[in-house]
N, C-alpha and C positions, 0 to 999 in steps of 0.2 A: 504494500500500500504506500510505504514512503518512497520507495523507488516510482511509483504512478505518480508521487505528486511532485518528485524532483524532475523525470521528466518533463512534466505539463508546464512547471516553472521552467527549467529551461529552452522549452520551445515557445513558451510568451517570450520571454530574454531577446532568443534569438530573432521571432516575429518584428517586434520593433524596434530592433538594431535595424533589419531588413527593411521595411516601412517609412524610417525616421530616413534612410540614406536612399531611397527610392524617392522621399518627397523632396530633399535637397536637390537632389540629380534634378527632378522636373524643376523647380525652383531655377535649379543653373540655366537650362536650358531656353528661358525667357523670362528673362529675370526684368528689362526694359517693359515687356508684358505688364508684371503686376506693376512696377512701378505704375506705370498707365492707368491701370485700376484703382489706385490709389490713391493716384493725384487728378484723377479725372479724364475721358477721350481728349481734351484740348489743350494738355499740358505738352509745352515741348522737349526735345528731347536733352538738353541740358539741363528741364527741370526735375526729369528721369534719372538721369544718371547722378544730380547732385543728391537724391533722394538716398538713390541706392549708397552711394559714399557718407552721408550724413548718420546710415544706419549700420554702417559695415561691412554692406552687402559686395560691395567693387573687394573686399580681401579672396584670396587664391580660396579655391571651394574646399580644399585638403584642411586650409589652416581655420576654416569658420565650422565647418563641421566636428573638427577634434574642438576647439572652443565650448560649440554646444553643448557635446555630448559631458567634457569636464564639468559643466556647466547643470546640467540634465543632474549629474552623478549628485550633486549637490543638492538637487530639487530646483533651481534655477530654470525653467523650459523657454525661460526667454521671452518678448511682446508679439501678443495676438495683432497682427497685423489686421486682419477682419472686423475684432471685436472691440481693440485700445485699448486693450489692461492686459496682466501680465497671465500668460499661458494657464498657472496654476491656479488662477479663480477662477477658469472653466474647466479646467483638467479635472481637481477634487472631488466638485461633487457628483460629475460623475463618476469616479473612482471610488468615491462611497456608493452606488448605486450597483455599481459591480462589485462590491463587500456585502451588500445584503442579497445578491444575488446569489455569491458564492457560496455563502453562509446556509442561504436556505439547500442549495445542492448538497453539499455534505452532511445536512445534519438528516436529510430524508436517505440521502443515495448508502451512504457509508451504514446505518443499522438494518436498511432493508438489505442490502448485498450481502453483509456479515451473517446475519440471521437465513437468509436462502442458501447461503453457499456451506452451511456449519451443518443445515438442516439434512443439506443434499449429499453434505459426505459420509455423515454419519446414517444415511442410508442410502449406498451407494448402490446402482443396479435398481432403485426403486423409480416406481413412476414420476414420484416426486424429483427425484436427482433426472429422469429425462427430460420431465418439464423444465426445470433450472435449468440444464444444461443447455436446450431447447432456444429457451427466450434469452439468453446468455449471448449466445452465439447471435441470433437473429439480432438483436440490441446495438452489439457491438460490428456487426456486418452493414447496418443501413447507419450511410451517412447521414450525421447531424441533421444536414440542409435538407435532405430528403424527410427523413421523420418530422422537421420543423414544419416543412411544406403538408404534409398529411394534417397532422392535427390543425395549424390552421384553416385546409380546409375543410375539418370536421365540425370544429369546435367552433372558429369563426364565423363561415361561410354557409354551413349547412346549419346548426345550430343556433347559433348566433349568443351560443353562451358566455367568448370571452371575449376583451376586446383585441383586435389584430395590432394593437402597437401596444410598446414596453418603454415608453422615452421615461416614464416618472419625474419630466422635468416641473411639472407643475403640482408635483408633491407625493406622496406615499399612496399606493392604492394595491392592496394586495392581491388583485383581482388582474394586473397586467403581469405580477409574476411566475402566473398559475403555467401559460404556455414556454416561456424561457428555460422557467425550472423542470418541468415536466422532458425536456427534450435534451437537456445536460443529464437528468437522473437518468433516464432508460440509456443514453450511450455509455458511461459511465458506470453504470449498473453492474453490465456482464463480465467487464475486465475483475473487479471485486468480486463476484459473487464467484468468477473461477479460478481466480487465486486460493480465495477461502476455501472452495472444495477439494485444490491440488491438493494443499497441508494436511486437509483434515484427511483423505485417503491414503496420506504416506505413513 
């Protein structure tokens, strides 16, 4: 279980290394661009490029990026160019928002896997250990985005029991977590519950 979850941390790690240096590269690549966006279609082009030197932007893309990231390590994420304040007062509270996310994932996925996989070792060869085994495998065999896509069309669209968006930017509502958490626990699910059976039939 702690090898699953140092995995998972080091594939987010890796993720937004990947991401933070994919949006620099676009960044580089028309960088006169956003100035433009910036400062308006009718700004010219020295008042583009004084922009981009005013904010650092004109240094070598090697030395702004290590910058960042030193930067980043610190909590520092640098100014939202879009919004006018600094990265981390939109960063956090979504970042709380994916803490009560996670939170609710582990605390359903990690007792129901532990308790199916403990149940199914200690009766192994039973109907029970085929059905775990079963939904185990199917669980972790259907991508995320696939199960994500079923139940929203179930529960959304044919139903119309939850709601089809998870922003929680306009406050707490337990009723948008129902679909997120639902499609982390069943993928997540079958990796634990067949851990738990390896052990228990050794």
């Amino acid at each position: 279980m702690l090898q699953l979850a140092a995995r998972r941390f080091a594939a987010m790690l890796a993720i937004m290394a990947i991401v933070s240096l994919v949006l620099f590269l676009i960044f580089e690549t028309d960088k006169l661009g956003v100035a433009g966006k910036v400062l308006g279609p009718y700004s010219s082009l020295e008042q583009r490029e004084l922009w981009l030197e005013q904010n650092g932007y004109d240094r070598a893309f090697l030395v702004r990026y290590g910058s960042w990231v030193a930067d980043a390590v610190r909590g520092d994420f640098g100014q939202s160019i879009k919004y006018k304040v600094p990265v981390g007062e939109v960063l956090w509270p979504r970042l709380a928002n994916t803490g009560i996310l996670a939170l609710c994932v582990f605390a359903l996925m990690i007792p129901l896997a532990l308790l199916a996989g403990i149940l199914a070792g200690m009766r192994e060869g039973s109907a029970l250990d085929r059905i775990v085994s079963f939904v185990a495998v199917a669980t972790t065999s259907v991508p995320e985005f696939a199960s994500a896509t079923l139940l929203v069309a179930l529960f959304v669209f044919e139903l119309g029991w939850l709601p089809g968006t998870s922003s929680m930017t306009a406050g707490f509502d337990p009723l948008q977590l129902v679909l997120p958490v639902s499609v982390l626990v069943l993928f997540g699910f079958g990796y634990i519950a067949r851990m738990t059976r390896a052990s228990m039939t050794e």
